[in-house]
C-alpha angles and dihedrals in degrees: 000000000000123000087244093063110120089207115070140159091182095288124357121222118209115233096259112263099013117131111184118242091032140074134051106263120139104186088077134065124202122218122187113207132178107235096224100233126239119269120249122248132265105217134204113228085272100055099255121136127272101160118019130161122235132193115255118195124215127186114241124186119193107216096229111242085256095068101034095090106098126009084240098063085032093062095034093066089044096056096045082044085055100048089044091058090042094081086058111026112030100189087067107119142164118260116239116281098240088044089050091047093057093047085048098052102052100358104044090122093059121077117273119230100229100169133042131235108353089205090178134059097275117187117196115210103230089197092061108025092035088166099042120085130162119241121219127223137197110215139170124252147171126215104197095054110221089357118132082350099150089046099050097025127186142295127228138185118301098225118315130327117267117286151133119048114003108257129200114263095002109153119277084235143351113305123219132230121183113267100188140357129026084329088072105038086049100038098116087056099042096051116087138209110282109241123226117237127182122210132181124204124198133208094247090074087257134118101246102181139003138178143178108226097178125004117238107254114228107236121229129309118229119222107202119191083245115134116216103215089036097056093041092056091046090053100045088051094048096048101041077062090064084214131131104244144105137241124216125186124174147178102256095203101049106024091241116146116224101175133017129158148165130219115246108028134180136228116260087200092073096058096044093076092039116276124247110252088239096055083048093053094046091055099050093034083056108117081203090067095214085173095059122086116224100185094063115018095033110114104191132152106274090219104186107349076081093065093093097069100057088053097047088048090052097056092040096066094029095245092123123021126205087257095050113107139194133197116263117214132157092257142020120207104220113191088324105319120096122231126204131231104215086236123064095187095055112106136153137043124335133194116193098263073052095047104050101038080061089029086222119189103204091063092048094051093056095040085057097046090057091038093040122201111291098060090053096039089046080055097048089051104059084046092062106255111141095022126104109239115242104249136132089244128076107265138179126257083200099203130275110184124238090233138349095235094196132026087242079074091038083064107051089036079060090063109032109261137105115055098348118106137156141188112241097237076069101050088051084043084057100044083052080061097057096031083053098045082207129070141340102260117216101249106256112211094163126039107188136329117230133187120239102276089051097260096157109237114171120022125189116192128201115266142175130250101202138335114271111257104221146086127257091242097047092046079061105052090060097045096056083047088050079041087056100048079064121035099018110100086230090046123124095226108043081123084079099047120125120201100227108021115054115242117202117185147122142236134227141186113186125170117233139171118262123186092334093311131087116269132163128241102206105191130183113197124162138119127268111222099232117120105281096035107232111224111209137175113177107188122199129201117213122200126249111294099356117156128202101048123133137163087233098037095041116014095033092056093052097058096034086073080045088053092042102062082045095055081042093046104027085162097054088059104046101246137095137192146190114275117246146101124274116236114232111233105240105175126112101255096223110103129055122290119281127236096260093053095068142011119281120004116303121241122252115279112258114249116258119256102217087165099106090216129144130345091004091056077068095059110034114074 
């Protein structure tokens, strides 16, 4: 017998002289069964396992023809053979007796499984348990648990179990297809070739021959952009919160995702073996929704990691420069309704750089009335709001309106609310932009697909989505502002500063609707400077009517332990960066923007307009 047969004793013998498929004997009866092949991997970018099969064993006993006559007789030999293993295996039980029943009734030549999962190398005498053998089982695992689960997703039976009337070449147990995840989108390439096994019964109540015709082939593997380290350093972070959230961290150069989770997760184990229809209620019944993936599939309003947009739409069409400032109050009447800044305490006179390291409103409202809203929505667009990432995987489009009709929706569009919502595998697709200073790259979750012996099949190679928009001068004026959330002393996000690598990001508090009451998304998204520059967005939900929450006091805390073990092992997660120290922003934020802090000489400051006429009689109280 070959090394591949799913029936063992330890090593099965074929009857002398007996080739299968001749010969006139009638004490023996042939089956002919499809071995179900072994799924292919899936791969991290390094070529380590995230979804593996293993071999299961279960203990089979064949009721001997003497005994086949009448269930009852039938029963009544299991159950002595049954008590006889248990000294020796106690994992050896009866089947159900309605289970038992159906096999009885069209499948009473064919061994009976009489024990659940063998996890251990069990070895069955066949001297003294002749009728006893051990079946062997390809099933899926995953070695990491809940790790990477809404990415890889699960498996689940392929049709019914085997039953009824034996047919040639049915399968020697259920297959498997992928249900969800990369299993699924991948399925075609991660399902083999069956394999063909003979097997003789005798009368006896033995297995007198079996044989292997053709080996089951292993289907593809599948090598993702995932990062191993990276993604288990996301997930611990994001878990030790005990928020629901999701973590997203990319290669800004290529696209390529190296780390991307959901909180809370489940556990694909549970699905490889058949899940009970009650763990499978209480996972879809879960407010929590550990089976949806927020990274992905979260549509949420992106609040101030959308600033950067109205400024880079400002300076684009010239309506409001780098220098350009606007008064910072705590509030901003609009055609008769009051808007808030976030901060109560910010007054005085902002430029952008300003603006976005306190992330003031007020500032954000007026920039907008004077841009309007094509130029930012045009913005937003070829940086990928309101379009649905290319991944194998169902992802949300989030929403961009056409148009913002009032400037009560001008307003809200400026700081990222109303109808404006993104995923936050868009939000870190946006921040690559900005890290690249070239182009938006599609999002790359798979690299390639290979066979076993490494023969490369499918390649996907990193590609743009469009061109980046913006000038070289203006890039720079909001990534020394990004620079400045973090490493400014007044900055929202100091919680994510490293001492020897720069972080650039931005923070963001928006207000949702969860479950019909109000609730907050805090959100921290930004680039860290190593070679290649890691894109990252972390989003937080908060829960209804939940105070305290903040992108720089909540999210920005989570992925700085993220950023951390990447500025302390630089190796495990594929970059590398100059050694040095990064210097803290100390200035006072209120006056224009100075010569080293972007390319040429700035222009003079315009003089400020303090005569309340017009349109901005309209906007000041």
């Amino acid at each position: 017998m070959t090394g591949l047969s799913p029936l063992s004793h330890g090593e099965v013998v074929p009857v002398q002289g007996f080739v299968p498929g001749t010969g006139t004997r009638t004490d023996v009866k042939p089956f002919y069964f499809s071995i179900p092949a072994p799924r292919g991997q899936i791969l991290d970018r390094k070529g380590r396992p995230l979804a593996q099969n293993t071999v299961i064993r279960h203990l089979q006993l064949t009721v001997p023809a003497s005994e086949r006559s009448k269930l009852e007789s039938y029963t009544a030999w299991l159950e002595q053979a049954v008590a006889g293993l248990k000294q020796e295996l106690p994992a050896a039980c009866m089947p159900d007796a309605d289970q038992l029943k159906r096999h009885y009734e069209d499948r009473r030549e064919l061994p009976v499984t009489v024990s659940d999962v063998l996890f251990d190398q069990t070895v069955i005498d066949p001297t003294k348990h002749p009728h006893a053998n051990v079946r062997r089982e390809y099933v899926r695992h995953y070695p990491h648990g809940d790790m990477a689960a809404h990415i890889l997703g699960y498996v689940s039976a392929e049709g019914a179990p085997p039953a009824g009337p034996v047919l040639r070449n049915e399968p020697l147990w259920q297959r498997t297809r992928g249900a969800a995840g990369l299993e699924q989108a991948f399925n075609k390439q991660l399902t083999g070739t069956d394999g063909t096994l003979c097997m003789m019964m005798s009368d006896a109540g033995t297995v007198a021959y079996e044989q292997v015709f053709a080996a089951p082939e292993a289907g593809r593997d599948v090598v993702t952009t995932l990062n191993l380290e990276t993604q288990q350093i996301a997930e611990a972070a994001l878990t030790k919160s005990g928020r629901r959230g999701a973590i997203v961290i990319v290669d800004a150069y290529t696209g390529d995702i190296r780390a991307m989770t959901s909180n809370p997760r489940f556990d694909p184990n549970a699905f490889a073996q058949g899940i009970s229809s009650a763990d499978f209620a209480a996972l879809t019944q879960n407010t929590d929704g550990p089976l949806f993936d927020r990274a992905v599939q979260g549509s949420y309003p992106p609040g101030s990691v959308f600033k950067p947009m109205v400024v880079l739409a400002g300076l684009r069409v010239a309506t409001v420069d780098a220098f350009r400032e606007f008064e910072c109050g705590p509030t901003l009447m609009i055609d008769g309704r009051e808007f808030d800044n976030w901060s109560k305490d910010d007054h005085g006179w902002f430029n952008a750089r300003a603006a976005i390291i306190r992330s003031c409103n007020t500032y954000f409202y007026q920039s907008a009335m004077v841009t309007r809203d094509v130029p930012i929505l045009y913005m937003a667009h070829e940086f990928g709001y309101g379009q649905a990432p290319v991944l194998p995987l169902k992802a949300s489009a989030g929403s961009l309106p056409t148009r913002a009709p009032s400037n009560h929706d001008l307003a809200n569009l400026s700081i990222g609310q109303g109808v404006t919502e993104a995923s936050p595998l868009q939000v870190a697709m946006a921040m690559a932009t900005l890290a690249n200073g070239a182009c938006r790259p599609r999002p790359r979750l798979v690299m390639q697909t290979q066979t076993q012996n490494g023969k490369v099949g499918d390649v996907a190679s990193p590609c743009r989505e469009t061109v980046m928009p913006v000038g070289q001068i203006d890039l720079e004026t909001v990534r020394h502002a990004m620079f400045g959330v973090v490493n400014h002393v007044k900055g929202t996000g100091k919680a994510a500063r490293l001492s020897k690598v720069p972080v650039f990001g931005k923070t963001g508090t928006a207000q949702w609707v969860l479950h019909g009451k109000k609730a907050n998304v805090v959100w921290f998204a930004g680039y860290v400077g190593t070679t290649p520059p890691l894109a990252f967005t972390v989003t937080i939900e908060g829960n209804q009517e939940e105070r305290g929450l903040s992108g720089g006091g909540t999210a920005a805390p989570i992925i700085a332990k993220v950023l951390r073990d990447i500025q302390e092992r630089p190796e495990a997660h594929a970059v590398s960066y100059e050694k040095g120290s990064v210097a803290e922003e100390t200035d006072t934020l209120i006056g224009p923007l100075t010569p080293e802090f972007i390319y040429g000489v700035p222009p003079p400051p315009p003089p400020r307009d303090n005569s309340l006429g017009g349109f901005f009689s309209r906007l000041f109280r």
